[in-house]
N, C-alpha and C positions, 0 to 999 in steps of 0.2 A: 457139483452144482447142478441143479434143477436146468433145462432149458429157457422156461420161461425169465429165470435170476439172468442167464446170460446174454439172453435178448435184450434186456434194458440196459446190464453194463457195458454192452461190445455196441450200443447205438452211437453211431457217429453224429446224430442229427442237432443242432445248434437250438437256440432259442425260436420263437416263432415270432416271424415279421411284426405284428401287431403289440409283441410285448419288447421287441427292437426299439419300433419307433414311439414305445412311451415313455421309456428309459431314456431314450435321446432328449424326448421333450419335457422330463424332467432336471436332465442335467445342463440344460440350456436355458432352462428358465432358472436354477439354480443361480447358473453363472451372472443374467442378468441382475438377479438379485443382488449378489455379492456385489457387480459392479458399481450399480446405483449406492448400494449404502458407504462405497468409498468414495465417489463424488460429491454427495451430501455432506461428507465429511471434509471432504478438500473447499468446497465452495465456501462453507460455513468461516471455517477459519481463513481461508484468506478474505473473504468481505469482513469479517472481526479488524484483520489487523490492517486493510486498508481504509476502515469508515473515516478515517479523517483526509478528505482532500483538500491540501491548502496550495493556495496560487497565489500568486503577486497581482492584485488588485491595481495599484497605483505607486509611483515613486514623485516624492518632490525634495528639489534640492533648493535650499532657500535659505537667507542671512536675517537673523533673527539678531539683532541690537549687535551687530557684531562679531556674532557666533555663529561659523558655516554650521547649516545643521540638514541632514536628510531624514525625511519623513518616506516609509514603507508600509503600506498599508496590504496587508493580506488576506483572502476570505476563504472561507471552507465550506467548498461547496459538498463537500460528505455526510453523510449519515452520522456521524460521533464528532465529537471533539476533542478537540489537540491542542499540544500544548507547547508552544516556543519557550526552546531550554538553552539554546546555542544563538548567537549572531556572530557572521564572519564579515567581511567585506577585505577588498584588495583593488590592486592595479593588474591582477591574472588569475583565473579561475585556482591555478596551480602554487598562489602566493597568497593565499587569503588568511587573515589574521583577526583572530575572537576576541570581539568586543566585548569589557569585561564593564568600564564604565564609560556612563556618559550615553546611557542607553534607556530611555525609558518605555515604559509598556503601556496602552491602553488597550483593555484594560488592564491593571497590575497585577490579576492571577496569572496574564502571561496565556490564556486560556481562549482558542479561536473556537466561540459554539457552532454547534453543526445546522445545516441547513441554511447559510448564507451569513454567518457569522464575520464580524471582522474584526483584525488590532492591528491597532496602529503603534509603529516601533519607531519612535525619532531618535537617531544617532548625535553626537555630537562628531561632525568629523571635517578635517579641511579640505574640504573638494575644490576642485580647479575643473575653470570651463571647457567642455569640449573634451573631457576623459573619460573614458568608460571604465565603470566598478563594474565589480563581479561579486554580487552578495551569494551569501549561503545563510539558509535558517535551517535550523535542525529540532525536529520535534522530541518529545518525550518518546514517542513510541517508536522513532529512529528514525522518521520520514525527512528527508533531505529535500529542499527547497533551491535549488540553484537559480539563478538569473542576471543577467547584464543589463547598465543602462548606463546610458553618457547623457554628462550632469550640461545643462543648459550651459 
């Protein structure tokens, strides 16, 4: 081998500072990137599947011709709308039992619109003074509505 061939392959000398640090600041601004386009990703889908937020508006317990009946009224204060698929009600969060009739919907899609939306769901059910229910509504998209209230 020539000298001058072995001077370049017996160099010990590493890259130069200036092409160091733009290799760092491209693989750092890499990583930013990647990161951002997973959170974009994350945020998107879970605001999708929480746009509907439904709360317990109001409960009244009241005797209509003779028929105990409670009235729950619900609003969504979320971006989408939702849709009540379930009614439970009980005497303990851990004993609640799905009301199949005797259940009406306002309105009757069942469907709380978004942005201040509300339905109102009268039960037919025999309430006693001074108990505390423990209703559960369950939406179509799986959103679980728990809350208590002792009946006048």
């Amino acid at each position: 081998m020539n000298s001058h061939l072995r001077k370049i392959l017996g160099s010990k000398k590493g890259i130069s500072p200036i092409l160091a640090t733009l290799l760092l600041i491209v693989i750092a601004v890499a990583a930013v990137i990647v990161t951002y386009a997973w959170v974009m990703t994350f945020t998107t889908t879970q605001t999708q599947q929480a746009g509907a937020v439904i709360t317990p508006a109001n409960t009244r317990f009241y005797n209509a011709s003779g028929t105990l009946k409670i009235e729950v009224t619900l609003i969504n204060s979320g971006s989408s709308d939702g849709k009540i698929v379930m009614v439970f009600i009980g005497l303990s969060s851990a004993s609640l039992q799905e009301q199949t009739t005797g259940v009406v919907y306002d309105p009757t899609t069942k469907i709380v619109s978004a942005n201040g939306g509300t339905i109102k769901i009268t039960l037919d059910y025999d309430w006693i003074s001074g108990t505390r229910y423990y209703f559960k509504f369950l939406t179509e998209a799986g959103q679980n509505i728990p809350f208590d209230r002792v009946a006048p």
